[in-house]
BAGUKE-243596 format. One record per residue: residue number from 1; residue in three letters; chain; x, y, z of N, C-alpha, C in turn. Coordinates in steps of 0.02 Angstrom, whole numbers. Layout:
{k = NUM	r = ala	c = A	n.east = X	n.north = Y	n.up = Z	ca.east = X	ca.north = Y	ca.up = Z	c.east = X	c.north = Y	c.up = Z}
...
***
This chain:
{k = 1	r = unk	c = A	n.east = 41	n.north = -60	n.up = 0	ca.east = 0	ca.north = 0	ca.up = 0	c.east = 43	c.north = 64	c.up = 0}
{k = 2	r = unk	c = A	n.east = 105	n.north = 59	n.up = 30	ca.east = 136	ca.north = 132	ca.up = 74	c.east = 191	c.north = 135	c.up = -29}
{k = 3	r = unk	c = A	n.east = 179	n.north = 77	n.up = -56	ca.east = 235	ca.north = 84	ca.up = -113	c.east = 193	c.north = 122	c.up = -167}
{k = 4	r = unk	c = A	n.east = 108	n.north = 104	n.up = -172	ca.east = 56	ca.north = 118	ca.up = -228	c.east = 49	c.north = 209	c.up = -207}
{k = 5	r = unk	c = A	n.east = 48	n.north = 229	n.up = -151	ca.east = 51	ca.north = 290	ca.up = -118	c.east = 94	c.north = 305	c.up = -149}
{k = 6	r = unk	c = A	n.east = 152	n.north = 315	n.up = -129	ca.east = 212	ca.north = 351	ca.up = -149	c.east = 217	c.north = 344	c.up = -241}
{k = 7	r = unk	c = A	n.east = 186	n.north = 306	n.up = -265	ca.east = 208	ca.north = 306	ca.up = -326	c.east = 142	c.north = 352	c.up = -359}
{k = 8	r = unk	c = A	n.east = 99	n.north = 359	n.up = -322	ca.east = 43	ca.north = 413	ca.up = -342	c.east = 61	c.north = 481	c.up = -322}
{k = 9	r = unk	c = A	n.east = 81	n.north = 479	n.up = -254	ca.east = 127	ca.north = 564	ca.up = -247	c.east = 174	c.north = 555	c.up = -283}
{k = 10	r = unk	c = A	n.east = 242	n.north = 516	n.up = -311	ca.east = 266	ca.north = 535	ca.up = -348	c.east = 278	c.north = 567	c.up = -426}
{k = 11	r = unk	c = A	n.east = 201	n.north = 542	n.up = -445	ca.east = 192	ca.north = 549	ca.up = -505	c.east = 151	c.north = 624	c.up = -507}
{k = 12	r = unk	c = A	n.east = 126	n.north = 622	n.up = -466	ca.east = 105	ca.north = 706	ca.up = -445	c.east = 137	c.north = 762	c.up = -453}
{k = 13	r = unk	c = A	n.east = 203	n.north = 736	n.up = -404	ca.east = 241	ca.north = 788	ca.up = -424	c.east = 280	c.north = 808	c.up = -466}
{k = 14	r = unk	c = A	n.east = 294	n.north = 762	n.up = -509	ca.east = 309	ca.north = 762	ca.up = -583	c.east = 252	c.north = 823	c.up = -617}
{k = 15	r = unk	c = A	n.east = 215	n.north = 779	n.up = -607	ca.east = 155	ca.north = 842	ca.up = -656	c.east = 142	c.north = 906	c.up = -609}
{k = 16	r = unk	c = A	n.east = 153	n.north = 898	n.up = -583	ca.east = 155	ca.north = 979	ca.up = -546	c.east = 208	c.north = 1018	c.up = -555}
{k = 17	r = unk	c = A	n.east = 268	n.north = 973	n.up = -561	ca.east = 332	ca.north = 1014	ca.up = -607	c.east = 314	c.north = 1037	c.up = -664}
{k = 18	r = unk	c = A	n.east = 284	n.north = 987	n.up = -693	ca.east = 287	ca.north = 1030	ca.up = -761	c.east = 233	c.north = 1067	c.up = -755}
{k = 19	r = unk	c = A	n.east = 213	n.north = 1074	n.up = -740	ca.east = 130	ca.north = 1138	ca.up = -738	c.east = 178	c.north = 1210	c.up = -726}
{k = 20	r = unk	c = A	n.east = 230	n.north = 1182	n.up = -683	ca.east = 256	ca.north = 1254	ca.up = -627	c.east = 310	c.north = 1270	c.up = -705}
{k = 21	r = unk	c = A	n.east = 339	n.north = 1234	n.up = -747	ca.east = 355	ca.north = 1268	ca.up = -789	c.east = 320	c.north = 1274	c.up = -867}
{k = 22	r = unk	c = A	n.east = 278	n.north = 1231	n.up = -868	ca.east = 223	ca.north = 1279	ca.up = -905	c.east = 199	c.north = 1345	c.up = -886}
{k = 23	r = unk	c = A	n.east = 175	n.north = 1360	n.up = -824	ca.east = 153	ca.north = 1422	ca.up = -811	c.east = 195	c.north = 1485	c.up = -824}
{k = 24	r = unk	c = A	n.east = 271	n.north = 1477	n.up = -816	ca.east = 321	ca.north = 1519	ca.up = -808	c.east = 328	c.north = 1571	c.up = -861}
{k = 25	r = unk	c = A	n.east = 284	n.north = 1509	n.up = -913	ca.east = 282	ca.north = 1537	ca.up = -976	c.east = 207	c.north = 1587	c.up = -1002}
{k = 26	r = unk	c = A	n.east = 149	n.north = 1562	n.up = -960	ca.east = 88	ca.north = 1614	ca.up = -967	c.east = 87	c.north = 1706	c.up = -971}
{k = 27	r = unk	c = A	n.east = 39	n.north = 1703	n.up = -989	ca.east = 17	ca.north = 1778	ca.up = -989	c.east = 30	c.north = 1813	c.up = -912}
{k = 28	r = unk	c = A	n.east = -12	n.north = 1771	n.up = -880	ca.east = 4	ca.north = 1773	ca.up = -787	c.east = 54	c.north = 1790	c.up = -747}
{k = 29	r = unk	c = A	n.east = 106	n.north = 1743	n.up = -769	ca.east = 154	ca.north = 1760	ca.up = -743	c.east = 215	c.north = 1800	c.up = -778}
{k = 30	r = unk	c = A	n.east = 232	n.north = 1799	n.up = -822	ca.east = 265	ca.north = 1809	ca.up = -868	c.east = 237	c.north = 1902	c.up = -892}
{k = 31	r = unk	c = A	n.east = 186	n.north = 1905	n.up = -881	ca.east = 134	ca.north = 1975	ca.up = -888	c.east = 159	c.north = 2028	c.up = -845}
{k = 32	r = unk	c = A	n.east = 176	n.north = 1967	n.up = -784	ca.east = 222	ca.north = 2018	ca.up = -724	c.east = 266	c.north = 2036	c.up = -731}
{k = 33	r = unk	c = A	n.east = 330	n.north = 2007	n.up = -756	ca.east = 394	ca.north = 2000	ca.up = -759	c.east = 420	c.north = 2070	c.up = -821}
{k = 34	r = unk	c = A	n.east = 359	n.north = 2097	n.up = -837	ca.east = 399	ca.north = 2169	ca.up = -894	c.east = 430	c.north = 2220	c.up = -855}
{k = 35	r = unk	c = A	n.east = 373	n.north = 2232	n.up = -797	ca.east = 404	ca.north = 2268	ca.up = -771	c.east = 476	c.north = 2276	c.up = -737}
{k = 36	r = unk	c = A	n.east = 488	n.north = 2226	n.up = -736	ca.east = 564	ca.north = 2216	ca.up = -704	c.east = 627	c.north = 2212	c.up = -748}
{k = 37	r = unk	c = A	n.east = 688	n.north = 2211	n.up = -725	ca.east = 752	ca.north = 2249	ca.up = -753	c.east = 759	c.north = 2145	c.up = -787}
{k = 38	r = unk	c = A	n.east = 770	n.north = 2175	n.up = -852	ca.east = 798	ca.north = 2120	ca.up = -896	c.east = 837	c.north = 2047	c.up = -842}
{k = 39	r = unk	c = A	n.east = 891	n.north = 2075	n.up = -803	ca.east = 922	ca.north = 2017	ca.up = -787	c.east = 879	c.north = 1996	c.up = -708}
{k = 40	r = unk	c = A	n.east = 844	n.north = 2038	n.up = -692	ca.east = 789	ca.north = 1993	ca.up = -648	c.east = 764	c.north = 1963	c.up = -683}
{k = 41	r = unk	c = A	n.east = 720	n.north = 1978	n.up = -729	ca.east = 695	ca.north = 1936	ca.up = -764	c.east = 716	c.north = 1877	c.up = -789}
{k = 42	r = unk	c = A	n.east = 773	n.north = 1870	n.up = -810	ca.east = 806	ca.north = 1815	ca.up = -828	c.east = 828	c.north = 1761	c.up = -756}
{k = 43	r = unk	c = A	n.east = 842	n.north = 1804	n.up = -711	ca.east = 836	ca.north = 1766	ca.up = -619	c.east = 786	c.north = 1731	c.up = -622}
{k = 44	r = unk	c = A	n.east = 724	n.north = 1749	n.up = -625	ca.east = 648	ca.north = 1737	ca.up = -604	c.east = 655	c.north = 1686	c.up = -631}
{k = 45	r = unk	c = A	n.east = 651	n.north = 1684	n.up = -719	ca.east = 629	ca.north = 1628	ca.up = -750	c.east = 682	c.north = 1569	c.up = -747}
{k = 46	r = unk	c = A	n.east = 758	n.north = 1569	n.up = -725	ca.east = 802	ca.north = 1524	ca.up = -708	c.east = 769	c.north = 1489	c.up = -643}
{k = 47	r = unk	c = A	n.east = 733	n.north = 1530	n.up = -590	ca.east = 743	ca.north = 1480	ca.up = -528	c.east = 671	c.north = 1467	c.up = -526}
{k = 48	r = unk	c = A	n.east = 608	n.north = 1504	n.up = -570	ca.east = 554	ca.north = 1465	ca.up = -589	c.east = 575	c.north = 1393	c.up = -630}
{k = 49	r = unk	c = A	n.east = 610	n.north = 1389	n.up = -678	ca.east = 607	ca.north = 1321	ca.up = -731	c.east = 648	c.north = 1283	c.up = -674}
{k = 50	r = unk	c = A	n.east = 709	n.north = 1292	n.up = -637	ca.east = 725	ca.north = 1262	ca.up = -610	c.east = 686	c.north = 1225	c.up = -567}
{k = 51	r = unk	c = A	n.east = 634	n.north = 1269	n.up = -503	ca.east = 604	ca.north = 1234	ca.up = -459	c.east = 557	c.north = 1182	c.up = -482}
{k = 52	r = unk	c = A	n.east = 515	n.north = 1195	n.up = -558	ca.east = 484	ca.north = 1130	ca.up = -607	c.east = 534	c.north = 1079	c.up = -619}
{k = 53	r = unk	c = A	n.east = 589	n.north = 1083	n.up = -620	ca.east = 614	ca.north = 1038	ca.up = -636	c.east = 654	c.north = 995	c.up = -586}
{k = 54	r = unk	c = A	n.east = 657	n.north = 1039	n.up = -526	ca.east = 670	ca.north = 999	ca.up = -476	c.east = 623	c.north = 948	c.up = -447}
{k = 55	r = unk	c = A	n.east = 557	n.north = 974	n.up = -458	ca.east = 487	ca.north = 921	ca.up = -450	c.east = 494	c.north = 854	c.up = -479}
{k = 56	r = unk	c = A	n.east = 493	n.north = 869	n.up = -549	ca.east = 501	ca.north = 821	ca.up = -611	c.east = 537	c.north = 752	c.up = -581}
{k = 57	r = unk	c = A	n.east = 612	n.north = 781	n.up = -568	ca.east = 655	ca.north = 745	ca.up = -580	c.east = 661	c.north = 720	c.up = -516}
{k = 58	r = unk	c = A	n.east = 635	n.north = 742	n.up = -436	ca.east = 611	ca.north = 699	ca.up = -387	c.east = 576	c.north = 661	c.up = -396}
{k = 59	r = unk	c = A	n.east = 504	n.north = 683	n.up = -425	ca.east = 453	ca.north = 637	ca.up = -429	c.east = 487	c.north = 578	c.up = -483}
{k = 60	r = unk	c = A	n.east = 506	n.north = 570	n.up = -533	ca.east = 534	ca.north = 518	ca.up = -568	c.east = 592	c.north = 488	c.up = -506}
{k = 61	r = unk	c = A	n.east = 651	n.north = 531	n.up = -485	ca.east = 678	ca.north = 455	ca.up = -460	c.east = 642	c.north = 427	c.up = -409}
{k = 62	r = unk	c = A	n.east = 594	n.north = 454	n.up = -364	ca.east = 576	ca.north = 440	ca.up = -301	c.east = 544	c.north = 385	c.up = -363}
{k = 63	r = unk	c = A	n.east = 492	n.north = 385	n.up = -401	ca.east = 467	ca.north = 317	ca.up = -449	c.east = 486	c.north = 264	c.up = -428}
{k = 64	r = unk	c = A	n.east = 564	n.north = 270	n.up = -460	ca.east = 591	ca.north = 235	ca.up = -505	c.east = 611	c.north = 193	c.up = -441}
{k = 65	r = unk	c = A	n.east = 643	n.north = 234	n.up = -387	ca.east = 692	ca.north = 186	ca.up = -320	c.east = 628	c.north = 168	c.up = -284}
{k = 66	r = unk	c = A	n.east = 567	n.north = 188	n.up = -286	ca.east = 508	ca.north = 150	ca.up = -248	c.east = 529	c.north = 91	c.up = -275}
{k = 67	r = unk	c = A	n.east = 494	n.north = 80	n.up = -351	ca.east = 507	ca.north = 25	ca.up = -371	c.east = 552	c.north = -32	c.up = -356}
{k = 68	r = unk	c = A	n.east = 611	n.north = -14	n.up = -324	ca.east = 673	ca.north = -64	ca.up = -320	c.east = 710	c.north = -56	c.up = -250}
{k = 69	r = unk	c = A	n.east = 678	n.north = 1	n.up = -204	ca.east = 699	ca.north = -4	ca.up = -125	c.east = 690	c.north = -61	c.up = -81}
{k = 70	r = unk	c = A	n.east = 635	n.north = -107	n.up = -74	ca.east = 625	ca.north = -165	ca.up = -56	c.east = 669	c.north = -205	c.up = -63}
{k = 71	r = unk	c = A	n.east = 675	n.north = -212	n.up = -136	ca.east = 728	ca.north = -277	ca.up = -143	c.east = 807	c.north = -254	c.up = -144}
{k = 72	r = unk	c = A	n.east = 827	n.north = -201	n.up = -146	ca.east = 916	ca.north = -170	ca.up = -143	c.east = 894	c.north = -127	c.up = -87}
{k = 73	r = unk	c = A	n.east = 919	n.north = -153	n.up = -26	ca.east = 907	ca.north = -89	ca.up = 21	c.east = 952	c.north = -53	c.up = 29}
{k = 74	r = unk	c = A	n.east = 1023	n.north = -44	n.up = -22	ca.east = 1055	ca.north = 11	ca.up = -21	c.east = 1021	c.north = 71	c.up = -52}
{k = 75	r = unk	c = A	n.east = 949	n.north = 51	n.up = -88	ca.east = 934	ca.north = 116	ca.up = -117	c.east = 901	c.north = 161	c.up = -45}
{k = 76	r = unk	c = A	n.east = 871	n.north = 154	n.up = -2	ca.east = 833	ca.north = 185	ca.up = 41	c.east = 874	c.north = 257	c.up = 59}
{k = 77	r = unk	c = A	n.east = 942	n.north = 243	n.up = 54	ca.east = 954	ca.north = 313	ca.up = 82	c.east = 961	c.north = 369	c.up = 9}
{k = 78	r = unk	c = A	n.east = 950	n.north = 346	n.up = -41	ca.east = 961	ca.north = 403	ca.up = -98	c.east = 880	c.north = 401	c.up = -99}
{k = 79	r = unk	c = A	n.east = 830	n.north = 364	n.up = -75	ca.east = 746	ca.north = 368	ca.up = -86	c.east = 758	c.north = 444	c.up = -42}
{k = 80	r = unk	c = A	n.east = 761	n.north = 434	n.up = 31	ca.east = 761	ca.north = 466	ca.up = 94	c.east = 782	c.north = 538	c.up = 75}
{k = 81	r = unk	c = A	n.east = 841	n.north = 535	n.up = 39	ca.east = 867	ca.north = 593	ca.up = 18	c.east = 851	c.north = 649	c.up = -34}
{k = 82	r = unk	c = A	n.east = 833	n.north = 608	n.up = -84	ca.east = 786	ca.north = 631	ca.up = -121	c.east = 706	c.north = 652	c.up = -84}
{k = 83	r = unk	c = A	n.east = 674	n.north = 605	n.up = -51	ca.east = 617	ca.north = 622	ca.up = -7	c.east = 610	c.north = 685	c.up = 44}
{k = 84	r = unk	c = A	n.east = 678	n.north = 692	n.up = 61	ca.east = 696	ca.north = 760	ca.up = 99	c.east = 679	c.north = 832	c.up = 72}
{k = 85	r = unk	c = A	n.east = 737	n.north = 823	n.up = 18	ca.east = 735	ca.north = 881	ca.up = -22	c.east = 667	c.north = 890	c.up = -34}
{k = 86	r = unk	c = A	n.east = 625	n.north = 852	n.up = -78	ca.east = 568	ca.north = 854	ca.up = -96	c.east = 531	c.north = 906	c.up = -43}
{k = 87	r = unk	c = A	n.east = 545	n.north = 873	n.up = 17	ca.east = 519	ca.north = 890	ca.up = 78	c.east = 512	c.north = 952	c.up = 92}
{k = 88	r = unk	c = A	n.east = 589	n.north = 981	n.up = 94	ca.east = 599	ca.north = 1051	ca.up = 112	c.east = 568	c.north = 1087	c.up = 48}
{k = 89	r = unk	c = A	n.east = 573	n.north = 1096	n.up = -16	ca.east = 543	ca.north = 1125	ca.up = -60	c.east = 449	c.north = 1126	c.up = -22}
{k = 90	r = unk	c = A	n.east = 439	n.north = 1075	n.up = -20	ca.east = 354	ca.north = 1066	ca.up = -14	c.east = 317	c.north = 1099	c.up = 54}
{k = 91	r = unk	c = A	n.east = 372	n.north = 1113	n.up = 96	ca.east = 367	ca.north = 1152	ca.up = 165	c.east = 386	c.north = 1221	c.up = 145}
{k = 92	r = unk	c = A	n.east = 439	n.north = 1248	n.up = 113	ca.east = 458	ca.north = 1320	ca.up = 83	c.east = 420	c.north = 1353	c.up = 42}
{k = 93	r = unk	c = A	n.east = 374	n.north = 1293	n.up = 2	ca.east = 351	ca.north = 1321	ca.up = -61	c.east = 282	c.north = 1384	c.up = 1}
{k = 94	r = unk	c = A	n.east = 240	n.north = 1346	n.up = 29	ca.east = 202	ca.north = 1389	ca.up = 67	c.east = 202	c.north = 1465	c.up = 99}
{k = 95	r = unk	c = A	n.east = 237	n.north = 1414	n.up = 139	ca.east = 297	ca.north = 1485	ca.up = 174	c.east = 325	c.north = 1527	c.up = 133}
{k = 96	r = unk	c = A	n.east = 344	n.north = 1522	n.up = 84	ca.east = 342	ca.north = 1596	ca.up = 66	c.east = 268	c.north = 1628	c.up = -5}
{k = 97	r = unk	c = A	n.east = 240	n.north = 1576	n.up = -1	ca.east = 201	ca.north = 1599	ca.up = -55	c.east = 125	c.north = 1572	c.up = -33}
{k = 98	r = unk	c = A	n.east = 92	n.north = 1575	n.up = 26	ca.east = 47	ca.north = 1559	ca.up = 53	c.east = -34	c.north = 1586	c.up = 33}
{k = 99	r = unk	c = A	n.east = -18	n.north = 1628	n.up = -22	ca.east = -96	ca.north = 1622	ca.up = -53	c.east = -106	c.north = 1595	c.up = -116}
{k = 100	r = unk	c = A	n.east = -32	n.north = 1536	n.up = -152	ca.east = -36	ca.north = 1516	ca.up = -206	c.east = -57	c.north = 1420	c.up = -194}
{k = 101	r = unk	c = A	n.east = -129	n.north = 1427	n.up = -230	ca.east = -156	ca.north = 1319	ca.up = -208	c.east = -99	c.north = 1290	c.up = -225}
{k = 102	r = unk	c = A	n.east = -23	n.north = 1323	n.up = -274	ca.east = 14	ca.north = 1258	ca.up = -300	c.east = 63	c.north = 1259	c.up = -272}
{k = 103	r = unk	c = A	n.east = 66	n.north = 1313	n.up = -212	ca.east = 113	ca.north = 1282	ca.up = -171	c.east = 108	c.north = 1234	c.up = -114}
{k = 104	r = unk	c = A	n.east = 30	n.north = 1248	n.up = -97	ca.east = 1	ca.north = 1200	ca.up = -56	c.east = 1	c.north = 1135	c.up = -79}
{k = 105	r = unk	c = A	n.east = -11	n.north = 1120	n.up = -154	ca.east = -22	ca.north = 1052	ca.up = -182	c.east = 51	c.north = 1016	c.up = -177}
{k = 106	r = unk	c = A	n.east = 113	n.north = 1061	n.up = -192	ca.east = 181	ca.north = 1054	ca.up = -203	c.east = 189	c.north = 1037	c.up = -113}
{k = 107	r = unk	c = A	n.east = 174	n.north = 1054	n.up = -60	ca.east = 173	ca.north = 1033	ca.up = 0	c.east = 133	c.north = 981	c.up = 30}
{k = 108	r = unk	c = A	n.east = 87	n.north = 953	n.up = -12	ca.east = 16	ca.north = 898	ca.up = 12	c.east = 45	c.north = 849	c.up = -23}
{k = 109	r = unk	c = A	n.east = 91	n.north = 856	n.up = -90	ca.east = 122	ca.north = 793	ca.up = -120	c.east = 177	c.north = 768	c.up = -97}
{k = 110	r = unk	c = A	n.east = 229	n.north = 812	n.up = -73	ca.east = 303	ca.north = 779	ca.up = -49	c.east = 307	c.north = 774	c.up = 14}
{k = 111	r = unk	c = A	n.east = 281	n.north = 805	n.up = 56	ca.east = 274	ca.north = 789	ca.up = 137	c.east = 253	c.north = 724	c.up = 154}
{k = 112	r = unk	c = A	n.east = 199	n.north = 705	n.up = 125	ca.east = 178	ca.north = 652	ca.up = 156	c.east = 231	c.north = 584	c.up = 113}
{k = 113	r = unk	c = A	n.east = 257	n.north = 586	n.up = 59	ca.east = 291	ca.north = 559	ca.up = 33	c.east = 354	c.north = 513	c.up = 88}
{k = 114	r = unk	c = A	n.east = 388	n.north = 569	n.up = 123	ca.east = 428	ca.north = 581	ca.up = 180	c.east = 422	c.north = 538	c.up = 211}
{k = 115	r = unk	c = A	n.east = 351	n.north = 561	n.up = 253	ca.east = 327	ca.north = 522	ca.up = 320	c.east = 313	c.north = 433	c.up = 307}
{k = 116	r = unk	c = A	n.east = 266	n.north = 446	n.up = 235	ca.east = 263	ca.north = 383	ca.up = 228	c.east = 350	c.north = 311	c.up = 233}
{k = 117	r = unk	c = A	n.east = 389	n.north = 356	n.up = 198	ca.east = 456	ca.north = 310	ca.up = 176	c.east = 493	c.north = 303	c.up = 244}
{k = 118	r = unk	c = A	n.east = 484	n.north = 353	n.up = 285	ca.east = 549	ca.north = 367	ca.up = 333	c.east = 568	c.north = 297	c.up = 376}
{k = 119	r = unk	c = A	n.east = 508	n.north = 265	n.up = 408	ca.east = 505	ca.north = 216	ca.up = 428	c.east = 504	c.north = 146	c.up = 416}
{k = 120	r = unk	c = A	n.east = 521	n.north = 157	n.up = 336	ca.east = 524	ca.north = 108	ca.up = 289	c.east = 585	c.north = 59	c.up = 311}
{k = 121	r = unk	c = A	n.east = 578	n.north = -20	n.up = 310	ca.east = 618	ca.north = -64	ca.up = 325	c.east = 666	c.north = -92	c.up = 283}
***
């Protein structure tokens, strides 16, 4: 059960990466960003595509080492580690941006991810 979980938050947050850099690119956000001095702008949209792609590429390995932590239990500590990070992103994302749902969703997907694995055998 705790493996079908994690592989449903993981896949979540995959697609929530990419939403977060799809959006980067909207009218919305991107609408905002004139006003500001060229190389902010170029800041913004580096550590926006980045933070999508930090999703992505958690949610895929966390996948991938669900899949194969059971049977190689040297993977648990690169799961854990990866599950962390995830972690802290999904706790930060709020905290600083607490009237946006996708940072909440980006915090409802990798937190519990965490809790679920930590105690994993």
């Amino acid at each position: 059960m705790k493996n079908k979980i994690t592989n449903v938050l993981a896949i979540g947050t995959s697609i929530i990466g990419l939403l977060h850099i799809i959006a980067t690119y909207t009218p919305v956000i991107a609408g905002k960003l004139t006003t500001l001095d060229s190389s902010v702008q170029h800041a913004f949209l580096y550590m926006s595509l980045m933070c999508g792609a930090l999703l992505i590429l958690g949610g895929i390995v966390t996948k991938f080492l669900n899949k194969y932590v059971d049977e190689y239990k040297f993977l648990k500590s690169p799961l854990i580690i990866t599950l962390v990070v995830l972690a802290i992103d999904g706790i930060l994302a709020p905290c600083f941006m607490p009237k946006n749902p996708c940072s909440w969703a980006v915090f409802l997907l990798t937190l519990p991810m965490l809790l679920i694995n930590i105690k994993r055998k």
